[in-house]
C-alpha positions in Angstrom: -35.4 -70.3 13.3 -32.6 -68.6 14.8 -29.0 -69.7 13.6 -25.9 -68.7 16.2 -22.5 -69.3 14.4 -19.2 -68.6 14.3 -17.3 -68.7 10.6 -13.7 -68.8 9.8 -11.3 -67.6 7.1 -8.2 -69.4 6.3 -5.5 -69.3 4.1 -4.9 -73.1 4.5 -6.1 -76.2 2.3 -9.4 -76.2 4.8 -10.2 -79.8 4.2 -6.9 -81.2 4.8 -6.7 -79.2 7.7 -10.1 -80.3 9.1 -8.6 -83.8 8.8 -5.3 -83.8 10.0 -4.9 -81.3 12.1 -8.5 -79.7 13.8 -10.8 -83.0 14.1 -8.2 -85.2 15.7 -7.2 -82.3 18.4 -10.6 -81.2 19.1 -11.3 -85.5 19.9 -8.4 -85.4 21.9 -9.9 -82.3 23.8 -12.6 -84.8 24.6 -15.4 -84.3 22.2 -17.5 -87.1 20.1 -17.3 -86.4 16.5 -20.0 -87.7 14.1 -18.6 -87.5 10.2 -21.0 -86.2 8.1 -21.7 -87.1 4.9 -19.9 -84.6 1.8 -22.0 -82.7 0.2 -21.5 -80.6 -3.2 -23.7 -77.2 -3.1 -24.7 -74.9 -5.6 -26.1 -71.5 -4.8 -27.9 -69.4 -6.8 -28.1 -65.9 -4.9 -31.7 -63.6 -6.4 -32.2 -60.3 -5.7 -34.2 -57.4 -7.6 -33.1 -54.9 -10.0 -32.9 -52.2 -7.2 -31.6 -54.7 -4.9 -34.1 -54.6 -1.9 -32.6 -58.1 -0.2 -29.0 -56.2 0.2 -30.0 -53.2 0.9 -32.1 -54.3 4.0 -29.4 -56.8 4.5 -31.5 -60.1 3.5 -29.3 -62.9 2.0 -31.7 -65.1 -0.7 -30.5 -67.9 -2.1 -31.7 -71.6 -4.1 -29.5 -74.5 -3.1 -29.0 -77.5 -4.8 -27.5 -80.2 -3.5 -28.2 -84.0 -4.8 -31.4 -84.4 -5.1 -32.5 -81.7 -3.0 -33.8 -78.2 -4.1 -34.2 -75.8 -1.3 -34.9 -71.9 -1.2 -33.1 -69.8 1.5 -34.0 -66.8 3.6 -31.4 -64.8 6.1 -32.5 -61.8 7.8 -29.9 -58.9 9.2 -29.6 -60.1 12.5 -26.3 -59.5 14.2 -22.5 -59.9 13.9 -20.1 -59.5 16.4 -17.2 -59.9 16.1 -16.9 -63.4 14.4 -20.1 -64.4 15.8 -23.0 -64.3 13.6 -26.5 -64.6 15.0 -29.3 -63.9 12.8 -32.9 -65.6 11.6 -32.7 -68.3 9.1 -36.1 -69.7 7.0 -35.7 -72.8 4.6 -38.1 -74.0 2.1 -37.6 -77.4 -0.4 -38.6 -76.7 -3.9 -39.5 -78.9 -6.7 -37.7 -77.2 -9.1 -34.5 -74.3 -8.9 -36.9 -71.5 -9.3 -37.3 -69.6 -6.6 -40.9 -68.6 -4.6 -41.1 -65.9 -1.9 -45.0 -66.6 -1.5 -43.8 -69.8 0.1 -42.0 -67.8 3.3 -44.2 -67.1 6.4 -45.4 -63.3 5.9 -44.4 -62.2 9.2 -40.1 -62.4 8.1 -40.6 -59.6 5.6 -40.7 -56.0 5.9 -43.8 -54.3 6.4 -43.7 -52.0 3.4 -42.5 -55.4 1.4 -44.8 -56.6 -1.6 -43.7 -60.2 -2.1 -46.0 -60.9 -5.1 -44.4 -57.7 -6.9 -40.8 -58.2 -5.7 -40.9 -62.2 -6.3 -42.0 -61.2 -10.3 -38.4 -59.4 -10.2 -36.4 -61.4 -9.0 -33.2 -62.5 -10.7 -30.0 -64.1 -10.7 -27.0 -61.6 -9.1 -24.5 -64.4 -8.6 -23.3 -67.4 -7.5 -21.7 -69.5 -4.7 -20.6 -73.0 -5.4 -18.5 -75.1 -3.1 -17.8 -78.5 -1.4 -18.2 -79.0 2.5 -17.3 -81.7 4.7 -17.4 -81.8 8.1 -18.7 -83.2 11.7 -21.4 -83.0 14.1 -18.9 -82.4 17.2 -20.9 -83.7 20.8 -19.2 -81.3 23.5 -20.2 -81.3 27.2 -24.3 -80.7 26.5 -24.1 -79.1 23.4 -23.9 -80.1 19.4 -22.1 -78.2 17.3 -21.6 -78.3 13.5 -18.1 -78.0 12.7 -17.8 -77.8 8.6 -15.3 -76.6 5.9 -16.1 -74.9 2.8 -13.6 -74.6 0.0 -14.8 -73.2 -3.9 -15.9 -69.7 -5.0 -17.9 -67.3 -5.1 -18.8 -65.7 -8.8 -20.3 -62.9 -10.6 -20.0 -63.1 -14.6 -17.3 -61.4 -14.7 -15.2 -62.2 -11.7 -14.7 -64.7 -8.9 -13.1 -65.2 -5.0 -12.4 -68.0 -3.6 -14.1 -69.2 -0.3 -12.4 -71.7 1.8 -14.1 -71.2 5.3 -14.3 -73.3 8.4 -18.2 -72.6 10.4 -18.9 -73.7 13.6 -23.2 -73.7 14.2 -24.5 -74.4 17.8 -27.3 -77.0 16.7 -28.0 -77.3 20.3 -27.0 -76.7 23.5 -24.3 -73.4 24.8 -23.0 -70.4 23.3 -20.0 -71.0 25.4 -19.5 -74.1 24.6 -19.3 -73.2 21.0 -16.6 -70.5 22.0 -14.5 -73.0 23.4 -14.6 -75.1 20.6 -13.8 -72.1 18.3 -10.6 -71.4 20.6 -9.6 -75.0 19.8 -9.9 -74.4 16.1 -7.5 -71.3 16.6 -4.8 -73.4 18.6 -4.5 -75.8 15.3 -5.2 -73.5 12.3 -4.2 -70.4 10.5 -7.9 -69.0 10.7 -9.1 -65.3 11.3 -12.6 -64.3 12.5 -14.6 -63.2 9.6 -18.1 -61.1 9.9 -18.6 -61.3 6.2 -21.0 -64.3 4.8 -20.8 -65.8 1.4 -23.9 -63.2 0.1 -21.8 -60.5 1.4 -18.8 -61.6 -0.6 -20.7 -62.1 -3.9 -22.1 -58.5 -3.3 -18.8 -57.1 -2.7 -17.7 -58.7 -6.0 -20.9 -57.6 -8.0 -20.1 -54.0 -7.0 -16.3 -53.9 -7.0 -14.0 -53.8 -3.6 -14.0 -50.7 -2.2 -10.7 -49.0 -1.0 -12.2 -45.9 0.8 -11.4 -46.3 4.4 -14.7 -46.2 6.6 -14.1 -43.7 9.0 -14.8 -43.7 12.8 -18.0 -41.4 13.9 -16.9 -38.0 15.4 -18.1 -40.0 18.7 -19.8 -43.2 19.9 -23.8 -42.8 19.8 -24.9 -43.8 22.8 -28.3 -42.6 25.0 -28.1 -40.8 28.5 -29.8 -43.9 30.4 -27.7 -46.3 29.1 -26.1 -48.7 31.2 -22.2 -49.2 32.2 -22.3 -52.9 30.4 -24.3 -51.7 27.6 -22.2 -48.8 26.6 -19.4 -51.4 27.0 -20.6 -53.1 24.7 -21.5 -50.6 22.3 -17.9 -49.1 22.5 -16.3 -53.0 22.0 -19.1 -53.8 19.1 -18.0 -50.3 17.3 -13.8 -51.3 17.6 -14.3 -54.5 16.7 -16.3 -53.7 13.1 -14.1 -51.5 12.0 -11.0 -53.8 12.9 -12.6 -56.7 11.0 -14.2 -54.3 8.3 -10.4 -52.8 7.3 -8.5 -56.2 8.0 -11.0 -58.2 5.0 -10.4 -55.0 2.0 -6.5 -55.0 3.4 -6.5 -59.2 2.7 -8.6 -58.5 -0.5 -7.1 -55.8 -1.8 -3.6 -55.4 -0.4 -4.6 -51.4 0.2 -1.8 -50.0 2.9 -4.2 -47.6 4.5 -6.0 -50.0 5.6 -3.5 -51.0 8.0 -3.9 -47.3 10.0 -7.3 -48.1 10.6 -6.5 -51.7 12.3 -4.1 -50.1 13.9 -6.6 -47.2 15.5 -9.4 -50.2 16.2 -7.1 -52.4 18.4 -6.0 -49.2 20.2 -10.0 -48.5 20.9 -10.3 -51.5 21.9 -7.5 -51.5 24.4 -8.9 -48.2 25.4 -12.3 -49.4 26.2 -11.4 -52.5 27.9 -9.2 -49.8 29.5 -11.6 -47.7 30.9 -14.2 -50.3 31.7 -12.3 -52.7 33.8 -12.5 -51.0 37.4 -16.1 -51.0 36.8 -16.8 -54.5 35.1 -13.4 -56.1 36.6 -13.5 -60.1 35.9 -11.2 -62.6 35.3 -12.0 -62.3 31.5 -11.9 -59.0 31.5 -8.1 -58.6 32.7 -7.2 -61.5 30.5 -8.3 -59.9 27.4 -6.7 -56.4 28.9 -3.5 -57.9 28.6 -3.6 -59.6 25.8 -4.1 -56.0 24.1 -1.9 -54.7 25.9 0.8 -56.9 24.7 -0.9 -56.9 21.0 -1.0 -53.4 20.6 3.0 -52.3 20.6 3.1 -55.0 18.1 1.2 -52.6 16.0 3.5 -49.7 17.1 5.0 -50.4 13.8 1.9 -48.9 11.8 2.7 -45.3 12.9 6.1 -45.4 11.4 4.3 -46.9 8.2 1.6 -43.9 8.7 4.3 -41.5 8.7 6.4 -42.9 5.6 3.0 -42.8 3.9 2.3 -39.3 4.6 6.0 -38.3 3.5 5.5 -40.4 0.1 1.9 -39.0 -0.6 2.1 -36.5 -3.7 -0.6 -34.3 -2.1 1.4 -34.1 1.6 3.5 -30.5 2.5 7.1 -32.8 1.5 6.1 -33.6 -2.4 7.7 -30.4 -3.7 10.4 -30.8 -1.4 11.3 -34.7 -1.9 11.5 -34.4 -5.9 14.5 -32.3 -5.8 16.2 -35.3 -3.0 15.5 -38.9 -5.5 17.7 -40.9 -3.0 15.6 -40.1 0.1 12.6 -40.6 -1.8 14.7 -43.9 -2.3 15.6 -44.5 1.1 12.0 -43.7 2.7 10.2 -46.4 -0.3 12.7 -48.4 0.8 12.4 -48.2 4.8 8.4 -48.5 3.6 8.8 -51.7 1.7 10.7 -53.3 4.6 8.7 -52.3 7.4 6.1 -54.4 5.2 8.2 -57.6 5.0 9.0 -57.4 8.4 6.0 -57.3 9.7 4.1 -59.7 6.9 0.5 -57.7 7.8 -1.5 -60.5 6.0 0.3 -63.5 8.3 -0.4 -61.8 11.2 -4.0 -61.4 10.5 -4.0 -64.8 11.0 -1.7 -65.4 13.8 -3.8 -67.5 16.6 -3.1 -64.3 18.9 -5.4 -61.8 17.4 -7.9 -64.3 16.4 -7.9 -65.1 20.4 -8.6 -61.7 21.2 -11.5 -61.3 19.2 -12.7 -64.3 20.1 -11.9 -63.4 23.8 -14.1 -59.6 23.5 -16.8 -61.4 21.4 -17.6 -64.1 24.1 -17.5 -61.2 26.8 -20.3 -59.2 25.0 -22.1 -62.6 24.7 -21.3 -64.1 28.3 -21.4 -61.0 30.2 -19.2 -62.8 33.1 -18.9 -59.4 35.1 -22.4 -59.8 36.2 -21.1 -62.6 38.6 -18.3 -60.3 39.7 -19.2 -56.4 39.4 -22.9 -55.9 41.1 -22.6 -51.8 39.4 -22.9 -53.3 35.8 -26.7 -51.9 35.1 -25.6 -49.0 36.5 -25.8 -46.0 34.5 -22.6 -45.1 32.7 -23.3 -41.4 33.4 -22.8 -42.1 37.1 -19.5 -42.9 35.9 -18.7 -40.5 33.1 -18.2 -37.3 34.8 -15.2 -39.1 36.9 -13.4 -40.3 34.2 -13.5 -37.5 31.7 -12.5 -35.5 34.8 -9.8 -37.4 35.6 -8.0 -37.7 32.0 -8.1 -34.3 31.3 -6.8 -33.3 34.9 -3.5 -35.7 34.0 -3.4 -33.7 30.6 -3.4 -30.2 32.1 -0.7 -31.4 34.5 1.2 -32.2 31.8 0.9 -29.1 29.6 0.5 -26.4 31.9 -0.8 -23.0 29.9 2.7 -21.3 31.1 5.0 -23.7 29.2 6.1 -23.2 26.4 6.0 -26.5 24.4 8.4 -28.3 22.3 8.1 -31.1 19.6 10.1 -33.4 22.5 7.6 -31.9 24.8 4.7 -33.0 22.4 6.3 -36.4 21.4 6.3 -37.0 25.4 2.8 -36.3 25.5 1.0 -37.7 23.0 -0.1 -41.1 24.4 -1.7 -39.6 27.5 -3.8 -37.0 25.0 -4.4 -40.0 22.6 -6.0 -42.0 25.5 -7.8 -39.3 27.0 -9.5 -37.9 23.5 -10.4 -41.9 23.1 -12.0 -41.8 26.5 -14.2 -38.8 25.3 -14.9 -40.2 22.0 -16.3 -43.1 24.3 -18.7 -41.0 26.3 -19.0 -37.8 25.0 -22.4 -38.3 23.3 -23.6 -38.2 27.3 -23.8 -34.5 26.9 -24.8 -32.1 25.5 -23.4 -30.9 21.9 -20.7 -28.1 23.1 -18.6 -31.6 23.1 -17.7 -30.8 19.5 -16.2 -27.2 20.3 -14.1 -28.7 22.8 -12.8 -31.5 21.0 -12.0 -29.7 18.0 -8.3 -27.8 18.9 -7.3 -30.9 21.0 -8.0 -33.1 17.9 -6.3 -30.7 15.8 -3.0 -30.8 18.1 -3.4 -34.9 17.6 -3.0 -34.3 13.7 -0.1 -32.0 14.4 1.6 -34.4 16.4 1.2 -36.9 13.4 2.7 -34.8 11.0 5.3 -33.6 13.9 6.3 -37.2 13.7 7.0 -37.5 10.3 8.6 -34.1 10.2 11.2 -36.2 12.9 11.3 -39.3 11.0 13.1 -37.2 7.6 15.4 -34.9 9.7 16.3 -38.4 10.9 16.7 -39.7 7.1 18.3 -36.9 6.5 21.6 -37.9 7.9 22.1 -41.0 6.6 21.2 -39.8 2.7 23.5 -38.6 0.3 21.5 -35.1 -0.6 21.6 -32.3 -3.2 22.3 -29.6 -0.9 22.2 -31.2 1.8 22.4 -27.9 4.6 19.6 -26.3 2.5 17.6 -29.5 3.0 17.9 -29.6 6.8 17.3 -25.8 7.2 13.7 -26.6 5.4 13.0 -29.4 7.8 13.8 -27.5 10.6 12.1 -24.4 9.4 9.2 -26.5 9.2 9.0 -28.3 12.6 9.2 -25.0 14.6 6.8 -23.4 12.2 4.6 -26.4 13.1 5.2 -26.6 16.7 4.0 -22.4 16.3 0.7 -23.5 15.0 0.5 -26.1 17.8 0.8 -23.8 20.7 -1.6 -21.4 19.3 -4.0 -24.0 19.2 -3.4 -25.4 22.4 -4.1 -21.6 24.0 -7.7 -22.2 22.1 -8.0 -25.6 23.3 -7.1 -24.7 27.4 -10.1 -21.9 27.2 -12.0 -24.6 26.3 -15.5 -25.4 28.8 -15.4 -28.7 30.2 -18.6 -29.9 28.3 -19.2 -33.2 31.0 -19.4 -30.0 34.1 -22.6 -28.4 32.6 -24.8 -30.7 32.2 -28.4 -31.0 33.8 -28.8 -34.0 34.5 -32.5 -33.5 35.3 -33.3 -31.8 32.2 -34.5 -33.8 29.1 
């Protein structure tokens, strides 16, 4: 049985909220709501010692609730953005024990001995929590609109869960979309893509603050089409978006905010380069709702840069202990870029939850196929042109002859930001050179980061009382032309380079 959902965070008392706020908006909106009746459930989560069920990405779980006993089953399916699709078997039991020879055969893995695996099974952790909610009737469809508020708990440490799911019982997907946008106009709430068995994992293995980087490109086949590779590029921003804003709500880690920071930008970017071919109403809504969204994460590359200045293993650690008040002054900007910007509220602002609900119900809807008749079209047909063009615009310009400055590479940077995303987008089209290429242009990117933190303390460095203070700005300045030196020498490596997209066969295999 297939289950289609769509599952909220919030930050709010969620059954209060449900209540006052969500049901009597969403009946106002025009829906029927049926009150369900509360319900108390206890979870009991089983996996082996090894831990087959998480790593093939299996929830198991024994629910009690009442009188009822029931065993649980839910395979990997999908998640995109907040929308979670994915099989779902239930059996009752007679007792809280649980039985995998009770599950049809055909839902396990091949290789998968259920009479072994169900001798070592055992209890990993629990979730426990009360829900109450509605059946909401909208247009054709049923929809089950719940909140979850308790914990989830190893033996050692807990988290709370208070969750709002919407399930399509019946009915359609877009119809549960629109009652998820209705949730967003009346609550605090955030897409999540990380289920309760997912949370009590994370908490049974500790969160992890190691940033999950990017791939050097986005896999994609040669056949593929325009939509699909779309939608691979949109699926691939919107993970690591939601992946980096759930450790930076559970952890409070920092760096965490770069990496939100480089997913919207993707996600612009792809949208970007998409929308002459795919163009739809939806499409240019949700293109300029990122374009507004991202400059109000322009912030996070001051932040990146006051981070790299701070860090004791950057070029400036030797430097900044001899000057305690700008180490002052630059903690201080830090800590009030941070209040001013409240990362964790806006995670929850009804803005950015919109916007991933706006790209997930694209990749679900498809509503270009109404509009753009090229959708199945290839997205090499495409490819060629684009790469072309971006890197035509670059060499324009930074011609080879001029001699570049930091102002010059400050000016620039946006334009060779957009046109590396554009090849991180399609380069896996061709043919492997694509690395060689990339390489010096990327490394002139990283230079440009550092350039800009090299700006932001000659900046500081006038309005900080310093030890020494004309010895400090000769070693700033020192450093930015030595820097810009590197820079150019790379970019004369990085002009020689072949354009990778102009030798390709397309008839060869």
């Amino acid at each position: 049985m297939a289950e289609i959902e769509i599952k909220f965070a919030t930050r709010q008392s969620s059954h209060q909220l449900l209540e006052e706020r969500v049901a009597p908006f969403v009946e106002k909106a025009g829906a029927r709501l049926q009150k369900l009746p509360p319900q108390s459930l206890q979870n009991d989560y089983y996996d082996t010692p090894d831990q087959v069920f998480h790593e093939h990405k299996i929830g198991f779980r024994v629910r009690q609730s009442d009188e009822l006993i029931e065993q649980t089953v839910k395979t990997q399916g999908k998640v995109d953005a907040g929308l979670h699709a994915r099989g779902e078997y239930n059996v009752k039991l007679s007792k809280p024990v649980p039985d995998l020879t009770l599950f049809p055969d055909d839902i396990w893995p091949q290789d998968w001995n259920i009479v072994d695996i169900n001798t070592q099974l055992t209890q990993q952790f629990t979730t426990h929590f009360e829900r109450e909610g509605y059946l909401v009737h909208w247009h054709d469809s049923q929809i089950e609109m719940v909140v979850d508020k308790g914990e989830a708990a190893t033996e050692k440490i807990s988290a709370p869960i208070n969750e709002i799911e919407l399930e399509l019982k019946s009915g359609k997907v877009e119809d549960l979309f629109a009652l998820a946008n209705l949730v967003n106009q009346q609550a605090e709430v955030r897409l999540s893509d990380v289920s309760k068995a997912a949370l009590g994992y994370q908490l049974l293995h500790g969160w992890s603050l190691h940033v999950e980087p990017l791939p050097a490109v986005l896999p994609l086949h040669k056949d593929i089409s325009t939509e699909a590779a779309f939608a691979e590029a949109v699926k691939c921003a919107l993970r690591h978006w939601q992946h980096h804003e759930h450790l930076f709500i559970e952890t409070g880690s920092v760096k965490m905010l770069k990496e939100v920071g480089i997913s919207v930008r993707l996600l612009l970017q792809s949208v970007s380069l998409y929308l002459p071919v795919l163009q739809c109403p939806e499409m240019l809504a949700l293109h300029k709702q990122l374009m507004d969204y991202a400059q109000q994460w322009s912030w996070v590359d001051d932040l990146q840069s006051l981070r790299y200045l701070l860090s004791k293993k950057s070029l400036f650690a030797r430097f900044l202990t001899k000057q305690p008040a700008l180490v002052s002054y630059l903690q201080g900007r830090k800590a009030g870029l941070l209040h001013a910007h409240e990362p964790s509220h806006a995670f929850y602002a009804t803005e950015s939850t919109a916007i991933k609900l706006g790209a997930a119900q694209l990749l679900e809807l498809k509503p270009w196929q109404s509009h753009a008749p090229g959708a199945d079209v290839p997205v090499m047909e495409h490819a060629k042109g684009w790469l072309s063009q971006g890197w035509q615009t670059v060499q324009q310009s930074m011609p080879k002859q001029r001699n570049m400055k930091e102002a010059n590479y400050a000016a620039i940077e946006m334009l060779l930001r957009q046109t590396l995303w554009n090849g991180f987008l399609l380069a896996d089209l061709f043919p492997r050179e694509h690395r060689q290429f990339r390489a010096p242009w990327l490394d002139i990117v990283m230079g440009i980061d550092e350039l800009k933190a090299l700006l932001m303390l000659q900046n500081a460095l006038n309005g900080t009382e310093l030890t020494a203070p004309e010895e400090a700005r000769a070693w700033v300045n020192n450093k930015i032309a030595s820097l810009v030196q590197v820079m150019e020498r790379t970019r004369e490596v990085a002009v020689q380079g072949d354009l990778y997209w102009q030798n390709l066969n397309l008839s060869s295999d």
